[in-house]
Structure formats: C-alpha cells, structure tokens
KEVEX-736803 format. One record per residue: x, y negated, z negated of N, C-alpha, C, O, CB in turn. Coordinates in steps of 0.001 Angstrom, whole numbers, plus 500000, padded with zeros to 6 digits. Atoms other than C-alpha are relative to their C-alpha. Glycine has a CB too. Layout:
XYZXYZXYZXYZXYZ/...
***
This chain:
499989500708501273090911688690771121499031498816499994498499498663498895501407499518499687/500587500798499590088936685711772592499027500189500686499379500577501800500557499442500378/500897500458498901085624685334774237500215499333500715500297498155500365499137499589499832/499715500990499306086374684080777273498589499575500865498304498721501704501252500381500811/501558501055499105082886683408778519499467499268498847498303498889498976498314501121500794/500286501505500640082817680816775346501160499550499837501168499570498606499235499849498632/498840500478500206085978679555775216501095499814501294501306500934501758500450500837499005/498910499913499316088775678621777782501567499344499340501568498183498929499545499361501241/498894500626500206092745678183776861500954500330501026501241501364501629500448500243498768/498793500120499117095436676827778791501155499402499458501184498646498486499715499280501134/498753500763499981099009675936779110499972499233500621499384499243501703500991500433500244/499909501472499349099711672746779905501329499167499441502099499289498489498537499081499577/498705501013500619102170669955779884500024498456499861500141497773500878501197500163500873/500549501314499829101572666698779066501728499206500071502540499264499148498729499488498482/498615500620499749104881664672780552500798501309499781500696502290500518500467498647498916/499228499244500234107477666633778715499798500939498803500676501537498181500947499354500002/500479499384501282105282668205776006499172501052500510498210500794501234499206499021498992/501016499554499783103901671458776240499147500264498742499676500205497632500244500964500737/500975499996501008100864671993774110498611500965501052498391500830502255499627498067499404/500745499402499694098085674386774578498136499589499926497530499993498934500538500928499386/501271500586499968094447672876775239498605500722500227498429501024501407500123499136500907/500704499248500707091061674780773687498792499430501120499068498487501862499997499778498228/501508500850499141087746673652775685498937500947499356499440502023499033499873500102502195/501334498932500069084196675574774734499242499896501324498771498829501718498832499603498692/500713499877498983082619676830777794498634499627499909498093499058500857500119501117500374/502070499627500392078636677066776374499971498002499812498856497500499668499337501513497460/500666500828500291079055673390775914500335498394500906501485497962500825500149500102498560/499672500775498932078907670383778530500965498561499147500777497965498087498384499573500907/498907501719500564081874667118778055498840498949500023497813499259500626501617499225501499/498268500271501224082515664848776379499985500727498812498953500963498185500286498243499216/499108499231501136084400666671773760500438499264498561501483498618498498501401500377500710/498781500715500668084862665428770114501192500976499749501066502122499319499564499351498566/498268499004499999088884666827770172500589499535498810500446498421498308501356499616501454/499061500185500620091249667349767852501038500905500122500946502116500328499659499848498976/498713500013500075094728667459767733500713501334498790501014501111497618500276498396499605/499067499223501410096433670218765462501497499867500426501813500091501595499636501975499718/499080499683500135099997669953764589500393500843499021500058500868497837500423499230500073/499624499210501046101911672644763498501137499872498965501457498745498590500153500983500517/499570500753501190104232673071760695501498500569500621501761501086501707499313500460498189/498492499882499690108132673412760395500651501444500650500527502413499901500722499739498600/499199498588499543109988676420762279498539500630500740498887501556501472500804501196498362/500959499548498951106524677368764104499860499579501260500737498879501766498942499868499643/500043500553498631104932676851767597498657500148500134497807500654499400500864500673501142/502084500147499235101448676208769792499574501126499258499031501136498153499485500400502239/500732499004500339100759679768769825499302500667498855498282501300498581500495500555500305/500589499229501598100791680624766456498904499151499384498821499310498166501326500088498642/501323500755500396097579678230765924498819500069500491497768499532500143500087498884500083/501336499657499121095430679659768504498854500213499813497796499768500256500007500813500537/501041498791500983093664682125766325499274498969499256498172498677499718500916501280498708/500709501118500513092665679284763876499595499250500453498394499200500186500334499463499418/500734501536499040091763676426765773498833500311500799497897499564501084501103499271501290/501263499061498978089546679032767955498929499750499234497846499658499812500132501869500224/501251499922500596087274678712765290498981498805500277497751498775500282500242500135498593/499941501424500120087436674970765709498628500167501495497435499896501634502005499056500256/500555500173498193086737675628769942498734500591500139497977500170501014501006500871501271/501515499124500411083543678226768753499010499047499406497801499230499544500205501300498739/501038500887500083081920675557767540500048498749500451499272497882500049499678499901498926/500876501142498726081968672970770103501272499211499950501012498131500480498196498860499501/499131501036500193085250671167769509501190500451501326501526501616501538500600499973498226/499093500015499341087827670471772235501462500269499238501397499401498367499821498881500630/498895499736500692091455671564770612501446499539500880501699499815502052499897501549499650/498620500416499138094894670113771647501478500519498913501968499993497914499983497866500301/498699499741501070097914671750770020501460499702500785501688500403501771500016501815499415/498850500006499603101422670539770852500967500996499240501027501404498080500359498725499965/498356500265500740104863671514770669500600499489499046500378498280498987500681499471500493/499379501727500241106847669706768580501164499821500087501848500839500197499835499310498711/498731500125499365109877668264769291500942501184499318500573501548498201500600498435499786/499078499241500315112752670754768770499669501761499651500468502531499119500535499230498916/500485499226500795109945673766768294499442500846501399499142500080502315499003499328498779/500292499670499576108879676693770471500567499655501803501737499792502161499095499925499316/499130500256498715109549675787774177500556499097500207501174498889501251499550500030500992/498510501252500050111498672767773248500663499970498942500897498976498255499717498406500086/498726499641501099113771674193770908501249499851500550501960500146501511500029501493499450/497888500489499276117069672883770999500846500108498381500488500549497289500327497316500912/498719500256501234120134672261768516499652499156499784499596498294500661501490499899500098/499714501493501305119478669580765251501220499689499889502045500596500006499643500230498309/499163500560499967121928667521764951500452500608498472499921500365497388499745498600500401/499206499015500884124150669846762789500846498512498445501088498844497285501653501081501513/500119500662501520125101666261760283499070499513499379499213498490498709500627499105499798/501155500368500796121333666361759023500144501238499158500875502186499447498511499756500805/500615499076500666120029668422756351498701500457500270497936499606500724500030499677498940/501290499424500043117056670446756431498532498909500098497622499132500896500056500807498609/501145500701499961114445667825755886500095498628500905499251498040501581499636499739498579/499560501194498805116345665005757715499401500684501323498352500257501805501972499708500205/501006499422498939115384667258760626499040500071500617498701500014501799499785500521499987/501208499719499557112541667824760194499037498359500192498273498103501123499379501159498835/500611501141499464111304664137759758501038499242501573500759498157502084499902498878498494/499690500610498452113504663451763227498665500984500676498339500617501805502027500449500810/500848499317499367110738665995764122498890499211499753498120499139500711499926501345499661/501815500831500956107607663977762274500414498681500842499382498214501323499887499581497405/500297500931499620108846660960763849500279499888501633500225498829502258500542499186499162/500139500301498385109267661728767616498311500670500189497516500151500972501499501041501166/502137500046499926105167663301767212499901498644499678499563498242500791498773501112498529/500463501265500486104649659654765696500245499389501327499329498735501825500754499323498661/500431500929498565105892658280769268499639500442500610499613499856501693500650499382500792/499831499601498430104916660894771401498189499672499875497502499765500893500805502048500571/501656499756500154100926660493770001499188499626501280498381500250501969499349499034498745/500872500483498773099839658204772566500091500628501210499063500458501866500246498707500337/500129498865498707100540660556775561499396500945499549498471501203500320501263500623500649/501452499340500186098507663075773775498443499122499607497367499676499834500265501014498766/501495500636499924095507660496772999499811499714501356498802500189501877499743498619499131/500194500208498295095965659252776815499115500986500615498050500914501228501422500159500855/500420498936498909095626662471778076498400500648499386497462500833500162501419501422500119/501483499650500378092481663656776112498750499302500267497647499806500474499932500071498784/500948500727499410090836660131776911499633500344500987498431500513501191500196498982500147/500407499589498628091123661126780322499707500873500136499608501077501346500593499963500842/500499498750499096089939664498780502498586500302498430498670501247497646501783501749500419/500820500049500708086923663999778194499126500132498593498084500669498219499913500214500447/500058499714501614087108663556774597499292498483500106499556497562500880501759500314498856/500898500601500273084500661525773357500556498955498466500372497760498237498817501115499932/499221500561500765086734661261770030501554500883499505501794502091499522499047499672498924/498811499287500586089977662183768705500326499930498562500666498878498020501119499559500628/499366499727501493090841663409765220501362501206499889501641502210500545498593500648498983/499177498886499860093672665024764052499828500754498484499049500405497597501606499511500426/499570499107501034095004667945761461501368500665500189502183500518501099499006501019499856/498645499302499562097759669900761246500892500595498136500709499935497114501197498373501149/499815499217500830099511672277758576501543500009499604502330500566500369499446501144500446/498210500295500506103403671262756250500269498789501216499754497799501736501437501834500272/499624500737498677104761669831758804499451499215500687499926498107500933500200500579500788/501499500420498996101660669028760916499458499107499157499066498063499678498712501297500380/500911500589500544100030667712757963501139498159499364500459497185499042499231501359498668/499038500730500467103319665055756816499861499124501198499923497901501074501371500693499639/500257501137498909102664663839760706498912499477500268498735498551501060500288500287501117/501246501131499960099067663057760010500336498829499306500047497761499846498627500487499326/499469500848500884100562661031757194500440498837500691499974497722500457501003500588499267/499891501190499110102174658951759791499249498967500824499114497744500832500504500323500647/500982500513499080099976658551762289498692499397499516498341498352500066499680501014500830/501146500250499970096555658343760641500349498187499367499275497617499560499036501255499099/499991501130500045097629654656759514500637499003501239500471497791501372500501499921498889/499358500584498943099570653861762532498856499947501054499096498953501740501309500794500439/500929499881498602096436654497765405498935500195498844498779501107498032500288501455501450/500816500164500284093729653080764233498401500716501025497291500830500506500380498767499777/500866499396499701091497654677766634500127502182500136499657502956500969499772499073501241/500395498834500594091993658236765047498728499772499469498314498896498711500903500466499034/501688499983501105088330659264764110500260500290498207499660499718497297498732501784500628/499979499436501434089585661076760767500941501032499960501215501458501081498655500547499504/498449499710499806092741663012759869499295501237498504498542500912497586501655498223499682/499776498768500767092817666743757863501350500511499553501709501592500020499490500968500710/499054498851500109095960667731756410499944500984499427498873501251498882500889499801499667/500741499285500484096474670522755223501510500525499169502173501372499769498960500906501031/498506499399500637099955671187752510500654499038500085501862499211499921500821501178500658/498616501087499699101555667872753154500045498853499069499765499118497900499971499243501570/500078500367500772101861664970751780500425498273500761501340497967501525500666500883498982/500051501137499355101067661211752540500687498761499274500464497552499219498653499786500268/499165500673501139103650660286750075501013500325500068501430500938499085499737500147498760/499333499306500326106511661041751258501498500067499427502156501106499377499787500420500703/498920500202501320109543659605748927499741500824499147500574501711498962500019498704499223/500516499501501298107793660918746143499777501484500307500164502208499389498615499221499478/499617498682499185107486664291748203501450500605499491501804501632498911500112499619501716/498681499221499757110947664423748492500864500158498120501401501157497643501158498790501425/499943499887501158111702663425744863499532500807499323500243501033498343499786499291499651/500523498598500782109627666333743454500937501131500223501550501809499398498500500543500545/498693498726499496111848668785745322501074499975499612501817500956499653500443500126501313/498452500191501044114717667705743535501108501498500465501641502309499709499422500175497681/498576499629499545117286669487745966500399499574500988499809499030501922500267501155500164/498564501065499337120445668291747411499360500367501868499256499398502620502464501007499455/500608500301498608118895669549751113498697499918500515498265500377501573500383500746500712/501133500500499603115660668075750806499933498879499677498880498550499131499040500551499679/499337501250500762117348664627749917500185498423501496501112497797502010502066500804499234/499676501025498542116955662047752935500990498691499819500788497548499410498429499250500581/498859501056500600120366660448752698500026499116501774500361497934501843502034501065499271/499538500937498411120651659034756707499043498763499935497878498865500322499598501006501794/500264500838499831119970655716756285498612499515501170497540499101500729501125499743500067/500595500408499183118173654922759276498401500886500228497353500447500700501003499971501028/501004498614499954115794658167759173499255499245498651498306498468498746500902502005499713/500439501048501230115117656684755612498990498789500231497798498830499925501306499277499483/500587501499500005114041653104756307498945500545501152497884500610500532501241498455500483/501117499550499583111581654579759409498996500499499535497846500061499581500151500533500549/501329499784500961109869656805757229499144499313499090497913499318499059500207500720499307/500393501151500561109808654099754679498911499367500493497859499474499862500904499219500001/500606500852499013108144651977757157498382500710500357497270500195500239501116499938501421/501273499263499566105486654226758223499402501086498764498497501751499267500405500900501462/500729498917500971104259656562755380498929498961499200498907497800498790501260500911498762/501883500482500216100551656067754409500096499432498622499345498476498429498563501558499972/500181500741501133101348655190750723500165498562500362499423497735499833500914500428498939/499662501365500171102838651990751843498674499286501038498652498056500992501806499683500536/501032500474499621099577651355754022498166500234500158497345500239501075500500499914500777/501239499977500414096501651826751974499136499578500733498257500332501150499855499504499051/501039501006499347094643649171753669499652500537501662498583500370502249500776498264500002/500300499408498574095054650883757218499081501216499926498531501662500932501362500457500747/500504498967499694093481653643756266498589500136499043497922501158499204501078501047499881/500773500090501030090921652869753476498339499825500711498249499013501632500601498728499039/501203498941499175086909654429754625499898499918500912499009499250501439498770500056499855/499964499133499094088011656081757250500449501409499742501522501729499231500651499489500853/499874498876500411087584659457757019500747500889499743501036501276500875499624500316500329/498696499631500475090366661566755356499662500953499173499135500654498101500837498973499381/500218498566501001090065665352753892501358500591499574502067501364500218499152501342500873/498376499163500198093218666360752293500000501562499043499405501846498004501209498725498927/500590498822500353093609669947751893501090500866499277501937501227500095499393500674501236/497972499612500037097059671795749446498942500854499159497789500695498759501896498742499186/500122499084500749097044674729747783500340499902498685501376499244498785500491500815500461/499840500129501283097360674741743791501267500453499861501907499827499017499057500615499210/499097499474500540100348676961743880500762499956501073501317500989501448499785501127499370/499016500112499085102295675370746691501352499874499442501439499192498421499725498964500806/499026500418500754105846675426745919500872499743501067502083499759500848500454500891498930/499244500572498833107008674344749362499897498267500088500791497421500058499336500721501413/500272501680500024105419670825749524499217500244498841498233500983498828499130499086501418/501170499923501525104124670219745402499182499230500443499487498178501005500442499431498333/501231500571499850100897669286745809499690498490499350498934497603499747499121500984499458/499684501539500667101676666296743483500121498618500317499697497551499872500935499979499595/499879501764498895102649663547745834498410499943499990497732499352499150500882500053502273/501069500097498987099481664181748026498728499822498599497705499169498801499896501665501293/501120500647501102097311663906744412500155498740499742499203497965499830499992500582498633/499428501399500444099107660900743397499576499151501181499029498075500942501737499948499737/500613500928498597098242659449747054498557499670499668498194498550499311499984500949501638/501609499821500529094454660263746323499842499022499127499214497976499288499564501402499238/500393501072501141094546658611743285499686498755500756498606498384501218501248499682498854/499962501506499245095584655225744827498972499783501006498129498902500835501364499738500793/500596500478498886093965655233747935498356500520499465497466500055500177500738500700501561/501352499788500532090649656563746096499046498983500037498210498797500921500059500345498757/500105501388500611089796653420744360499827498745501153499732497582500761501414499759499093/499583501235499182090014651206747516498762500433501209498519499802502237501982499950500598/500884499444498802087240653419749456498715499615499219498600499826498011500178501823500488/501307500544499800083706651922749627498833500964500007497826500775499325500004499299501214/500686498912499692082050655162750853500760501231499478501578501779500218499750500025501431/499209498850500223083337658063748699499706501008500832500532501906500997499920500452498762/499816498233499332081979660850750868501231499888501206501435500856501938498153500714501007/499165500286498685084582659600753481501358500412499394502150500658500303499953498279500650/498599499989500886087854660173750827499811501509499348499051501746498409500123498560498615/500203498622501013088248663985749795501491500285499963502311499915500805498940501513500675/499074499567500467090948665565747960499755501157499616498807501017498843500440499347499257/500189498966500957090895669317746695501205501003500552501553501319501690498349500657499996/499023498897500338093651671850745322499361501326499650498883501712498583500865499585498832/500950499093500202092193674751746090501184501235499005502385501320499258499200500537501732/499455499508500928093231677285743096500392501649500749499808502270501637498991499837498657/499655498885499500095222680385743526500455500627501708500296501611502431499024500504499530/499880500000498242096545679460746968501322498908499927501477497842499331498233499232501115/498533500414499906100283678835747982499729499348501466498635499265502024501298501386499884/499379500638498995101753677151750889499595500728501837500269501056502813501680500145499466/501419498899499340098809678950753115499026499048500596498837497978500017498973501023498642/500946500371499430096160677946755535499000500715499825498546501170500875500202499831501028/501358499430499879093067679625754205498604500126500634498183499105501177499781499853499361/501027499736499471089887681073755384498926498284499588498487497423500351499531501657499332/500232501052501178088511678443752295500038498424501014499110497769501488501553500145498546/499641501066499331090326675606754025499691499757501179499747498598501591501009499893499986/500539500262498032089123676034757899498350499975499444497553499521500265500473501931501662/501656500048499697085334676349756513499775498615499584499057497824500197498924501163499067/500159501719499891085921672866754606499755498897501061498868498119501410501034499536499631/499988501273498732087436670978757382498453500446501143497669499567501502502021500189501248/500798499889499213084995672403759548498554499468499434497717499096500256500121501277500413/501632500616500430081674671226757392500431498258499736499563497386499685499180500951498088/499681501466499999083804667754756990499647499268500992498803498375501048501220499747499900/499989500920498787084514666747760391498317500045500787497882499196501566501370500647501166/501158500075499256080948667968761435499093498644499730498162498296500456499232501267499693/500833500599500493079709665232759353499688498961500932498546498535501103500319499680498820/499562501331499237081091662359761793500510500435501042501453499867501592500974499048499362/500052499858498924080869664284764455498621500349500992498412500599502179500854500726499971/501571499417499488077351665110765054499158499065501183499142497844501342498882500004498509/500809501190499072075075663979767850499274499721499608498574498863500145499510500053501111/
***
C-alpha cells in the first residue's frame, strides 16, 4: 500500500501515548512535522492512508492516540454524556501536547503544526491558542467555538452540564482568545452539509477573528459545498498548498 523506499512508519510510544510517526525517506532532517489528531470513536491507524500524502511530500507526520481511543480504550465515566466525554478526551490531548512537541523537537522537526479531523479538529481549537509555538493549525469539521457548537446541536446529550468540564473548556476555547491567535496561520476546513458539527460556529469564529488579522493570506475559511462530515480529496490538496506556503525552504 506504501512505498517503503519513500516513506517509513512506525509504532511508537511516547511515555504512555501510542501514536504512529510518518518520516520521508528521499528527504534529509530537519522535518517540518505535523501532528494529526483524530476524530471521536477512531484511532492512529485509520489516518495513515491520508497523512501519507502529507509524508510523500516531505512532511514528518505524528498521529496519536487519544485518550480513551484505540490502544487506550477504556470505560467513560458512565455519569457523562456523549460530548462530556468526548471533551474529557479534547482536554487530556490539550495536556498531553507538550510530550508530543518534546518528542518531535528531539528527533528533528524543524517545525510543528498541527490538524486533525471532528474531534481532532475541536483539539486544534484548544491548543492552537494555548502553544504559541504551533507554526499553524488545520482543522478540519470542528469548531473553535465551542459553546456555540454545542448550542446549535440543541440535544439533551450534546449539552455540557458537568460543571467543571464546562468552566475548562470555557477557559480555553479559541473564541475567548482572539488575540493569541490573530496572523498566525490558520486554514479552517467543514463541509457545507455537515450535520455532525454545523459548520456555523466555526463561520461565526471566522467572522470575528477575521477582522483582527493584518495579513489575510494567513486567515482562511471555506465550506466546501456538497460535502458532509467527510475528509475530502478537496480538503487534503488545500491544506497541503496552505501549509507549503510557510513551510518552504
């Protein structure tokens, strides 16, 4: 399925995280890397195939686990709901980041950006204002808004009633920190006919944080039409002519 005389992937474990790490053979370190997280109820593997495209043209790839997902699947705490869950999932990636930036510093990434898909893309949301030395952040279905997220969904188990889960997210979601993230590079990527995460928040984010960027080619937004709750062909050739921009030698 893979060229392996351009490409090498391994398993690996960083501490207590495994995550699968992309290298391109044809091309000598340092590596600019990025990070993909995946989305809710998935795992590493199932991102291989895509991201390969990433490792074919010169990019180092780091895909984790995420907490509670693939080989660290365990039992949710059975008095959350569905989305409570899942942000206990969005916010142990939010602490575990720095052991994956650590470990990429040290084995020859030049820079680190991330992406990542639902799920994946709700924990760029976190992070890309929290670690300021992210190069530039791709989501891709999520939403960097995410009260207003959850308010669109208008049902009883996508309703973040646990207090404490609440006020964290609060705390960290990118609407409430424009200024952390304002031209630095940011491609946000939803499908027109998502009806998993409405694409609505993540426009409404755009809006705001639009207006506050200096360098528009650095701020993109597009709903690509006739495309659900999907990682398209469409969407990997974007990010890929984006990040080349501010990644080039």
């Amino acid at each position: 399925m893979y060229n392996r005389q351009l490409i090498e992937i391994h398993n690996i474990s960083i501490d207590d995280i495994p995550a699968v790490l992309m290298r391109p053979k044809f091309k000598e370190p340092p590596y600019d890397s990025i990070i993909f997280y995946h989305g809710w109820t998935s795992q590493k593997e199932n991102q291989i195939f895509k991201m390969a495209i990433f490792c074919y043209l010169g990019y180092q790839v780091l895909i984790p686990d995420a907490y509670n997902h693939g080989e660290r699947k365990d039992e949710f705490d059975k008095s959350l709901n569905e989305i409570e869950s899942m942000m206990t999932v969005v916010l142990k990636s939010h602490e575990e980041f720095p052991k994956l930036y650590d470990f990429l510093s040290a084995h020859n990434a030049k820079s680190v950006s991330i992406a990542g898909h639902s799920m994946g893309a709700i924990t760029c949301g976190l992070l890309f204002p929290s670690y300021p030395e992210i190069l530039l952040a791709m989501p891709i279905n999520g939403s960097f808004n995410l009260l207003r997220m959850e308010e669109l969904q208008n049902m009883e188990t996508e309703i973040i009633k646990d207090k404490k889960i609440r006020e964290k997210i609060e705390k960290l979601d990118a609407i409430n920190h424009l200024d952390k993230i304002k031209d630095r590079p940011l491609y946000m990527l939803n499908g027109a006919l998502d009806q998993v995460v409405n694409p609505r928040s993540q426009r409404e984010f755009y809006k705001a944080i639009n207006k506050l960027y200096s360098d528009k080619k650095k701020i993109k937004y597009i709903e690509f039409e006739e495309t659900a709750h999907v990682v398209s062909d469409k969407m990997l050739e974007e990010m890929s002519i984006f990040i080349e921009e501010y990644t080039e030698e």
